[in-house]
C-alpha positions as CSV (number, residue, x, y, z in Angstrom):
1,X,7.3,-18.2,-42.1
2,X,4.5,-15.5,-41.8
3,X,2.5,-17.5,-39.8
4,X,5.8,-18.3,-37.1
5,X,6.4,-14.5,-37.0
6,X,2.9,-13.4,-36.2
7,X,3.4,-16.7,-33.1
8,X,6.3,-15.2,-31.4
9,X,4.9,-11.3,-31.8
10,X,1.6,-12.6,-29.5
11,X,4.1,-15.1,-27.4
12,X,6.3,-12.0,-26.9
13,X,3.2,-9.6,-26.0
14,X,1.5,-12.2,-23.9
15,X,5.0,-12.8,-22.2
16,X,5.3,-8.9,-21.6
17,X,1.8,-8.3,-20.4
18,X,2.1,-11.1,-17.8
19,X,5.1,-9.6,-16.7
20,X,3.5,-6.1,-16.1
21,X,0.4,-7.8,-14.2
22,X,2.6,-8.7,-12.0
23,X,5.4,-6.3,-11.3
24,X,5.9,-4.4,-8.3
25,X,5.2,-0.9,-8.3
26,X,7.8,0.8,-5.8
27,X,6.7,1.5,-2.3
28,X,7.1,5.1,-1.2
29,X,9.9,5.9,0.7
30,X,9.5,6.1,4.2
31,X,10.3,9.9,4.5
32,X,7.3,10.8,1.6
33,X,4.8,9.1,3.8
34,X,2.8,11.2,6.2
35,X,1.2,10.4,9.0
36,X,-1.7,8.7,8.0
37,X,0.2,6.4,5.6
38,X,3.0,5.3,8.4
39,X,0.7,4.9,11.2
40,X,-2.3,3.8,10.3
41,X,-2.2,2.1,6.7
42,X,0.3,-0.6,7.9
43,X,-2.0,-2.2,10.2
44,X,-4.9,-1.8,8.8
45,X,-4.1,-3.0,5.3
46,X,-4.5,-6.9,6.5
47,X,-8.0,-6.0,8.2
48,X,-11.0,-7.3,5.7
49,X,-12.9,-4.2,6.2
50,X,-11.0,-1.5,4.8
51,X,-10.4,1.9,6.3
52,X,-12.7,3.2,4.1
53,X,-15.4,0.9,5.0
54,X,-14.8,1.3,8.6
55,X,-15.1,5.3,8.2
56,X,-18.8,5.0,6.1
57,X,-19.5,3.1,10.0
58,X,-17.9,6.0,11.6
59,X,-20.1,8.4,9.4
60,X,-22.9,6.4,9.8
61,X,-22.5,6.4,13.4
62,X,-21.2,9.8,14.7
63,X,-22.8,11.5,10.8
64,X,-20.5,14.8,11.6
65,X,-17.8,15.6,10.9
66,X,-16.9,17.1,14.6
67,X,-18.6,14.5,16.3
68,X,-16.5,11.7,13.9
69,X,-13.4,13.3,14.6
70,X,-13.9,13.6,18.1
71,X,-15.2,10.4,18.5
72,X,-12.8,8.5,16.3
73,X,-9.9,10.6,18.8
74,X,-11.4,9.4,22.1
75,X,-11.4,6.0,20.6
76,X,-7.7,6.2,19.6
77,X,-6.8,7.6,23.1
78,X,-8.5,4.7,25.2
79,X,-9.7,2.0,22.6
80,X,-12.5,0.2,24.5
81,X,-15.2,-2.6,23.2
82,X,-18.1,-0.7,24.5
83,X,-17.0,2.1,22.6
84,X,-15.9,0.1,19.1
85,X,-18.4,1.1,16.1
86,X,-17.3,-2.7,14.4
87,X,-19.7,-5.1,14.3
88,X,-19.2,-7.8,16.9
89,X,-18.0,-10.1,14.1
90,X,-15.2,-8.2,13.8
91,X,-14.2,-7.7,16.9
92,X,-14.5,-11.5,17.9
93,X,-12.0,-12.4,15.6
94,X,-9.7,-9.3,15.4
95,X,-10.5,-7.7,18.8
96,X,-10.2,-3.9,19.8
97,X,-6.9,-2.5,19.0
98,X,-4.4,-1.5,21.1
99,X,-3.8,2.4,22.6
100,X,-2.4,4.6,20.3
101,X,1.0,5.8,20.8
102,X,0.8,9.1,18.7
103,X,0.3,12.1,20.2
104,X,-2.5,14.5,20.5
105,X,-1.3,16.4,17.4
106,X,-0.1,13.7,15.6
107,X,-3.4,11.9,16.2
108,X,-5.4,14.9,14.5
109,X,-3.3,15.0,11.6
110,X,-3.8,11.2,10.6
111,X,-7.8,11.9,11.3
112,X,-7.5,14.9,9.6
113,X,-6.3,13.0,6.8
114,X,-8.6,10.0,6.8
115,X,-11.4,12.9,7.0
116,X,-10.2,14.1,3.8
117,X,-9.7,11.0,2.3
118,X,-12.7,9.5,2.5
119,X,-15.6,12.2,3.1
120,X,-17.8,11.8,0.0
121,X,-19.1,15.1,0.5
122,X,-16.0,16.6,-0.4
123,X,-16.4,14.4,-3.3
124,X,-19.7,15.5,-4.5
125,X,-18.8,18.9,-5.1
């Protein structure tokens, strides 16, 4: 009887840690999202290089923080191969993207973000 007991306890715990694995955690709701998270994470999350890969090639590229900004912007504005910081790879099989449609403002907030985001130097301190 002990031994049947102790069987359904780790049945029941396996059962409820499966469960867990796999549950859903709840989206954000639309309105709690800012910028960055509505315009930019959406497409990008199907990419295999992640935003935060493609920044450290932005960083490596541009290495400032100005210059990344600006660069990343211009890029945005008027997205052009010749101009792409992806390796041609990546490009051949996902091409450049598409003009964005945000504006100036709008544009400088989700970089602003993804600056913040991912800078390791602001990690470091």
């Amino acid at each position: 009887m002990l031994k049947i007991v102790k069987i359904i306890k780790i049945v029941l715990i396996a059962s409820l840690l499966f469960n867990l694995s796999f549950a859903e955690t709840k989206p954000k709701k639309e309105e709690n999202l800012n910028i960055y998270e509505k315009e930019c994470i959406p497409c990008h999350k199907y990419f295999p290089a992640s935003l935060e890969r493609m920044f450290m090639t932005y960083l490596k590229v541009y290495s400032g923080e100005l210059t990344l900004k600006a660069s990343l912007k211009a890029f945005l504005k008027r997205p052009d191969i010749e101009l792409s910081v992806m390796s041609d790879m990546f490009l051949e099989n996902f091409s450049v993207k598409e003009k964005s449609k945000l504006s100036n403002k709008e544009l400088d907030e989700a970089i602003n973000i993804y600056w913040d985001l991912y800078n390791v130097r602001n990690k470091l301190k």
